[in-house]
PyMOL commands that place a pseudoatom at each C-alpha (Angstrom):
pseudoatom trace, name=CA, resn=UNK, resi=1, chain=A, elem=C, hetatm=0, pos=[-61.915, 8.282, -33.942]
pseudoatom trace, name=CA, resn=UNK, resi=2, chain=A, elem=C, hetatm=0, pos=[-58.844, 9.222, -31.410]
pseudoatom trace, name=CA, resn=UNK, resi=3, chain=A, elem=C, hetatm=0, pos=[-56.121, 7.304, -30.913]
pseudoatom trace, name=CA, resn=UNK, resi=4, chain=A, elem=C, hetatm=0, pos=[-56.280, 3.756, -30.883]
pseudoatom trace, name=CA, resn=UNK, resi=5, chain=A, elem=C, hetatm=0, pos=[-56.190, 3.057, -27.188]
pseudoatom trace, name=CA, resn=UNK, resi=6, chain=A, elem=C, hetatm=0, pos=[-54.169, -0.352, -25.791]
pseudoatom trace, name=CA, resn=UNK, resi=7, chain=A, elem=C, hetatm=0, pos=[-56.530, -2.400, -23.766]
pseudoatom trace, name=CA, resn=UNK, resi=8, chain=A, elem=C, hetatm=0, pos=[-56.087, -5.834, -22.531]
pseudoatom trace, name=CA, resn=UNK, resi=9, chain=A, elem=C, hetatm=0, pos=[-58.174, -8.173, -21.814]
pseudoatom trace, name=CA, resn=UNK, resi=10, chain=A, elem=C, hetatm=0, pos=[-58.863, -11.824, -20.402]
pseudoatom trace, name=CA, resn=UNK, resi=11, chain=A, elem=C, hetatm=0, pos=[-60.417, -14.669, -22.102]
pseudoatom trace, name=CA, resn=UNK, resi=12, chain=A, elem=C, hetatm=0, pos=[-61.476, -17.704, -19.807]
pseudoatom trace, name=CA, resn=UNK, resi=13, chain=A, elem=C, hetatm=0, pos=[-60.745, -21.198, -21.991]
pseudoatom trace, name=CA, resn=UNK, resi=14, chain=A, elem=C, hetatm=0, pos=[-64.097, -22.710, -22.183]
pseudoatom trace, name=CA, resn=UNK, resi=15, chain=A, elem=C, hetatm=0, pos=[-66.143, -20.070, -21.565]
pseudoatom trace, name=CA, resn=UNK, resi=16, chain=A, elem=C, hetatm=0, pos=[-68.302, -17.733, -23.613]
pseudoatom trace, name=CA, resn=UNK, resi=17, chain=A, elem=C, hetatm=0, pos=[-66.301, -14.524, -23.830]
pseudoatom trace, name=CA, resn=UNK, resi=18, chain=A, elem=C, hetatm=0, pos=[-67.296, -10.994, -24.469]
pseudoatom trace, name=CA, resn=UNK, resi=19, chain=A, elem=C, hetatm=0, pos=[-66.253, -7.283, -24.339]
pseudoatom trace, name=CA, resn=UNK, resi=20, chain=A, elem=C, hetatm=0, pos=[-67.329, -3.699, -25.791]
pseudoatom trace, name=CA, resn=UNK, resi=21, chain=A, elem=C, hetatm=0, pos=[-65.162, -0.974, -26.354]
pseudoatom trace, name=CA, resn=UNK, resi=22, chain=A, elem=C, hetatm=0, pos=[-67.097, 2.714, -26.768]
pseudoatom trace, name=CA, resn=UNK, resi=23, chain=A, elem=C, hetatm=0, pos=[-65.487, 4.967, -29.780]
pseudoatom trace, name=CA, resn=UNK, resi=24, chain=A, elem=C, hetatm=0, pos=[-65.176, 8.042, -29.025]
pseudoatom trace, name=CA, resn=UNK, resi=25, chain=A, elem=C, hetatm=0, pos=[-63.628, 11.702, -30.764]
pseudoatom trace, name=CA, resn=UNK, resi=26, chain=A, elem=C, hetatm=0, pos=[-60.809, 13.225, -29.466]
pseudoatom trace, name=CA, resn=UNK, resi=27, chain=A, elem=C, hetatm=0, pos=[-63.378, 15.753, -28.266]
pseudoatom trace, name=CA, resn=UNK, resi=28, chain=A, elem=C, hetatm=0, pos=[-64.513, 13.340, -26.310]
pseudoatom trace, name=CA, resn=UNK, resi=29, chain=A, elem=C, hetatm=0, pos=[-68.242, 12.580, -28.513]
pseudoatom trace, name=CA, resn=UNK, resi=30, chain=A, elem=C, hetatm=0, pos=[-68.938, 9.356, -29.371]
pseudoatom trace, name=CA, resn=UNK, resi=31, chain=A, elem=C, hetatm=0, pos=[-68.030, 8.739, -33.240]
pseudoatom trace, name=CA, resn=UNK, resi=32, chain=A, elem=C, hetatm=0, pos=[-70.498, 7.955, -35.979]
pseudoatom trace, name=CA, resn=UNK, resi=33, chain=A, elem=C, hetatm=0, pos=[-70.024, 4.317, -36.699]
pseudoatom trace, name=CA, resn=UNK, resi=34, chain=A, elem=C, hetatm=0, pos=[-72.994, 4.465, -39.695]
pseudoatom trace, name=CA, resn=UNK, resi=35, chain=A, elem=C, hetatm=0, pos=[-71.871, 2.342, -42.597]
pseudoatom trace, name=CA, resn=UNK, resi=36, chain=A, elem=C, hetatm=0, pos=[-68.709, 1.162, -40.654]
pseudoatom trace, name=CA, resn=UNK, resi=37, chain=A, elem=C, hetatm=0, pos=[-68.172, -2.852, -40.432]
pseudoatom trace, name=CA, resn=UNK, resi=38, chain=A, elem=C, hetatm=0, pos=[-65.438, -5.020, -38.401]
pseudoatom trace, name=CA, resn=UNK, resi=39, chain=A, elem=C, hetatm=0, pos=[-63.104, -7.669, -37.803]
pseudoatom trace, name=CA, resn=UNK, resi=40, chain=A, elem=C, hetatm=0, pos=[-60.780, -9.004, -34.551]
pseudoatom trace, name=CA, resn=UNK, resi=41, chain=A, elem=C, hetatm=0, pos=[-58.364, -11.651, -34.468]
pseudoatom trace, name=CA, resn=UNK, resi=42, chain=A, elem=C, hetatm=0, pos=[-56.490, -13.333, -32.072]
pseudoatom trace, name=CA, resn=UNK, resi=43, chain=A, elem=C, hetatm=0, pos=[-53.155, -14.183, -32.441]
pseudoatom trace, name=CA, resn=UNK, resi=44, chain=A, elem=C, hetatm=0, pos=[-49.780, -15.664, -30.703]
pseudoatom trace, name=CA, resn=UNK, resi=45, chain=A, elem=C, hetatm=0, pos=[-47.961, -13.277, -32.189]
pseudoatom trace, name=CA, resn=UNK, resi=46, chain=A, elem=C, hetatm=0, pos=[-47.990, -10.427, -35.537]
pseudoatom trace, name=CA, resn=UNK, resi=47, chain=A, elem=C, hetatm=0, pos=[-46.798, -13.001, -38.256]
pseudoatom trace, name=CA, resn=UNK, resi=48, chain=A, elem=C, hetatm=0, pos=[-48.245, -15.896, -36.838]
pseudoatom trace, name=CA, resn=UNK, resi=49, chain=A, elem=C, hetatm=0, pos=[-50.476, -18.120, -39.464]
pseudoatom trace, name=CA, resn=UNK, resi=50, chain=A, elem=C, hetatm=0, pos=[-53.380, -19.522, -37.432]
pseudoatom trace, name=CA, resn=UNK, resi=51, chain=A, elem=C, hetatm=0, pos=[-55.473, -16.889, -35.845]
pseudoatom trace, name=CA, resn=UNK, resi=52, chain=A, elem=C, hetatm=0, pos=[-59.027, -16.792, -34.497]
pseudoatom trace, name=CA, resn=UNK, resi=53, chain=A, elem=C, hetatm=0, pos=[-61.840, -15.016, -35.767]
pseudoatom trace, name=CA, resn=UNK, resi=54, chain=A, elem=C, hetatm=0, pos=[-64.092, -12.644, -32.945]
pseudoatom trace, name=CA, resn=UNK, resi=55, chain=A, elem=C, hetatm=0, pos=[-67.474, -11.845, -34.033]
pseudoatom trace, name=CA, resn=UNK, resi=56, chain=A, elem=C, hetatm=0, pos=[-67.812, -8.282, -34.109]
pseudoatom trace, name=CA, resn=UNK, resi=57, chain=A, elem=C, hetatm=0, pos=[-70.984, -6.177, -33.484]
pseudoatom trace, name=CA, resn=UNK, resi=58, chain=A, elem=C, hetatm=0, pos=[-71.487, -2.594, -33.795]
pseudoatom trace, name=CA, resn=UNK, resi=59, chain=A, elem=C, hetatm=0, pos=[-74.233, -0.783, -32.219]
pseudoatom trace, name=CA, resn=UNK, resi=60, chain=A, elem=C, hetatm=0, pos=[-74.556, 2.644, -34.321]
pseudoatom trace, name=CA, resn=UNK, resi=61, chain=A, elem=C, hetatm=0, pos=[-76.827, 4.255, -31.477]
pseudoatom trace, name=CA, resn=UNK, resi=62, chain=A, elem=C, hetatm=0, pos=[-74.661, 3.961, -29.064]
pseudoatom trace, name=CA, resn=UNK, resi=63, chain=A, elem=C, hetatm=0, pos=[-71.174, 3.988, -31.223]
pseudoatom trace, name=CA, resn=UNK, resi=64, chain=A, elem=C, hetatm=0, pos=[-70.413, 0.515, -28.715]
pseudoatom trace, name=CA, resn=UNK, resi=65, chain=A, elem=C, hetatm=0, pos=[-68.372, -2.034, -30.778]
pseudoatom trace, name=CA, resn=UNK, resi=66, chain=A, elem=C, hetatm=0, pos=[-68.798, -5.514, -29.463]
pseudoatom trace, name=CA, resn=UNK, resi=67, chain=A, elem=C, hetatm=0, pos=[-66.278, -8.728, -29.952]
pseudoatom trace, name=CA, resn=UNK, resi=68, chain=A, elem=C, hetatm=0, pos=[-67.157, -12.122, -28.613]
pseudoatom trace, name=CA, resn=UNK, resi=69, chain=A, elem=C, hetatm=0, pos=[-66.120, -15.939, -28.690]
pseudoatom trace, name=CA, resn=UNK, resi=70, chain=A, elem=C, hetatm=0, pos=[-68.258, -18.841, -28.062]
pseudoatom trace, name=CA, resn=UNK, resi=71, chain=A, elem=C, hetatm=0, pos=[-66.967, -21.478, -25.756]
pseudoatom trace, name=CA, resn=UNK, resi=72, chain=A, elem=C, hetatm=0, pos=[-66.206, -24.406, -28.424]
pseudoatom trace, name=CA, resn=UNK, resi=73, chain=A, elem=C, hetatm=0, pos=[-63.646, -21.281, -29.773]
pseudoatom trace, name=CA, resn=UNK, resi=74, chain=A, elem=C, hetatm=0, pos=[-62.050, -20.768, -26.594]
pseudoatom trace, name=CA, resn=UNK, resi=75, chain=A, elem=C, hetatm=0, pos=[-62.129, -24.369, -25.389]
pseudoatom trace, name=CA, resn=UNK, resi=76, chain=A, elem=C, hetatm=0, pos=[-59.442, -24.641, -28.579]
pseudoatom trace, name=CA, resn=UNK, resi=77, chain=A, elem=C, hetatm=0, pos=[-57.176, -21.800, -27.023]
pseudoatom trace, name=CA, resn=UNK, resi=78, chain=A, elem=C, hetatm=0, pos=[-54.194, -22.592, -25.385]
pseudoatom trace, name=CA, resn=UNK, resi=79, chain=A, elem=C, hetatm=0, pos=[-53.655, -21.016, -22.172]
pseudoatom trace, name=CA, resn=UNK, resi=80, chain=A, elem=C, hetatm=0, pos=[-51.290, -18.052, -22.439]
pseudoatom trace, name=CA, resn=UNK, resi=81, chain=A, elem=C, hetatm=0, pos=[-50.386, -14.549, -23.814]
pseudoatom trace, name=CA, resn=UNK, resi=82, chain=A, elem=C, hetatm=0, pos=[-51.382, -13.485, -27.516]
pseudoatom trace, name=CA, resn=UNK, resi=83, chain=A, elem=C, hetatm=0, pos=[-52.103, -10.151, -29.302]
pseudoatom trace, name=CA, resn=UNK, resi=84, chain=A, elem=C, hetatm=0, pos=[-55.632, -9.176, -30.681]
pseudoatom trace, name=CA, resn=UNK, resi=85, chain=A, elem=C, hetatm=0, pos=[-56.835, -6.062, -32.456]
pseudoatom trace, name=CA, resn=UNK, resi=86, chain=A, elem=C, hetatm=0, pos=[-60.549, -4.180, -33.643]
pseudoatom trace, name=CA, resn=UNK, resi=87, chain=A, elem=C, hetatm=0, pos=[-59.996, -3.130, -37.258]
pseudoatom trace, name=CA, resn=UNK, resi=88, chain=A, elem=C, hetatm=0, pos=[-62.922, -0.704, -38.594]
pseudoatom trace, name=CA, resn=UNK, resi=89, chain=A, elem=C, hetatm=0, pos=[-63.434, -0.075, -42.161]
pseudoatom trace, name=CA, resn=UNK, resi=90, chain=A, elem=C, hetatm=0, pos=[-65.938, 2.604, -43.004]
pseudoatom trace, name=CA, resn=UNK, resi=91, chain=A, elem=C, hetatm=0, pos=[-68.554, 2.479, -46.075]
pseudoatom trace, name=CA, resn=UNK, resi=92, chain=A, elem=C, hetatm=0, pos=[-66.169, 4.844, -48.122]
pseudoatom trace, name=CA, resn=UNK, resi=93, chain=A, elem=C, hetatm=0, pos=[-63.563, 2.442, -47.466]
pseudoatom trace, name=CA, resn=UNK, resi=94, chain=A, elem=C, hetatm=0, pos=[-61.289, 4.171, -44.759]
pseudoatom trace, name=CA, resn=UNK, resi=95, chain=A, elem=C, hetatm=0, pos=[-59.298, 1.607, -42.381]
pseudoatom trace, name=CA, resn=UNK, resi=96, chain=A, elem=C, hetatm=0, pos=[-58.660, 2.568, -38.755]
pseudoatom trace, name=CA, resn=UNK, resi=97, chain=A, elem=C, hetatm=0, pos=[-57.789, 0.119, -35.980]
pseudoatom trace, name=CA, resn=UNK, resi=98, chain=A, elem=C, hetatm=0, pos=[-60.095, 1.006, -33.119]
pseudoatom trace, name=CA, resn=UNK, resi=99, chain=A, elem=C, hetatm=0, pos=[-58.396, -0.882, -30.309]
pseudoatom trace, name=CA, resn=UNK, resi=100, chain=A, elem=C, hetatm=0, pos=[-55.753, -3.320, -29.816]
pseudoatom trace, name=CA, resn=UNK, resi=101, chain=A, elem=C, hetatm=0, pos=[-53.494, -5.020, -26.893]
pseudoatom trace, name=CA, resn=UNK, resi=102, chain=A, elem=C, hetatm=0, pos=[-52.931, -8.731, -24.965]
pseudoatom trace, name=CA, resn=UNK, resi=103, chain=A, elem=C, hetatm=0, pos=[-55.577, -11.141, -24.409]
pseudoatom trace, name=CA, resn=UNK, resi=104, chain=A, elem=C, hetatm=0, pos=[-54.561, -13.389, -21.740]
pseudoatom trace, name=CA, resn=UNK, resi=105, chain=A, elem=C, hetatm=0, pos=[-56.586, -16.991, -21.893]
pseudoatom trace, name=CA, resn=UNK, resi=106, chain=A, elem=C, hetatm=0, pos=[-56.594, -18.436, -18.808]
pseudoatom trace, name=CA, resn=UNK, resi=107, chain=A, elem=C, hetatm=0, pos=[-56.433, -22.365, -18.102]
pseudoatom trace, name=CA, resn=UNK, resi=108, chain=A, elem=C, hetatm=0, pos=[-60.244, -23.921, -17.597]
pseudoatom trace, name=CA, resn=UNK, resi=109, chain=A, elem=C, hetatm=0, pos=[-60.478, -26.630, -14.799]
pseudoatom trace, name=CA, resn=UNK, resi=110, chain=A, elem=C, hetatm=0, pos=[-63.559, -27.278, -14.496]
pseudoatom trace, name=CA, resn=UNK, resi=111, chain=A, elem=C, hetatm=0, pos=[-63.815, -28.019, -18.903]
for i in range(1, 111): cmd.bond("trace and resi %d" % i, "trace and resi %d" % (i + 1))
show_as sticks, trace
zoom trace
């Protein structure tokens, strides 16, 4: 995988949330995610305690990796700024942290 890029994104409070990041070789071919598994978190900030678990897919055929919240998760988010990252651990056990950057949650109104 290349460099872990810095992407952020917005998360709507009370809303189902979801995004997909493609990995990709610094040749520019999509990496072989066989074997590989995941985990995301949400956080305020590096060393805070509470954080909040994504769900993370990986589609191997397409070497898309998928993170999502349901709406009773995000309806618990305060609005405001916080940090998240994709961490990727392969079968043989090699860690590499596939994306990271701000998620903004923005205040529901209508929830």
């Amino acid at each position: 995988m290349t460099v872990n890029p810095v992407i952020n994104i917005v998360i709507p409070q009370g809303a189902d949330f979801a995004e997909v990041f493609t990995s990709t070789e610094s040749d520019g071919s999509l990496s072989n995610l066989s074997g590989y598994s995941g985990v995301s978190k949400l956080k305020k900030h590096s060393g805070a305690t509470v954080a909040y678990d994504f769900t993370v897919g990986i589609n191997t055929s397409s070497s898309e990796v998928s993170i999502a919240m349901t709406a009773p998760v995000t309806t618990t988010l305060e609005p405001g700024r916080y940090y998240y990252d994709v961490v990727l651990t392969a079968g043989g056990g090699g860690v590499s942290r596939m994306v990271e950057g701000f998620a903004i949650v923005t205040a529901g109104i209508a929830t």
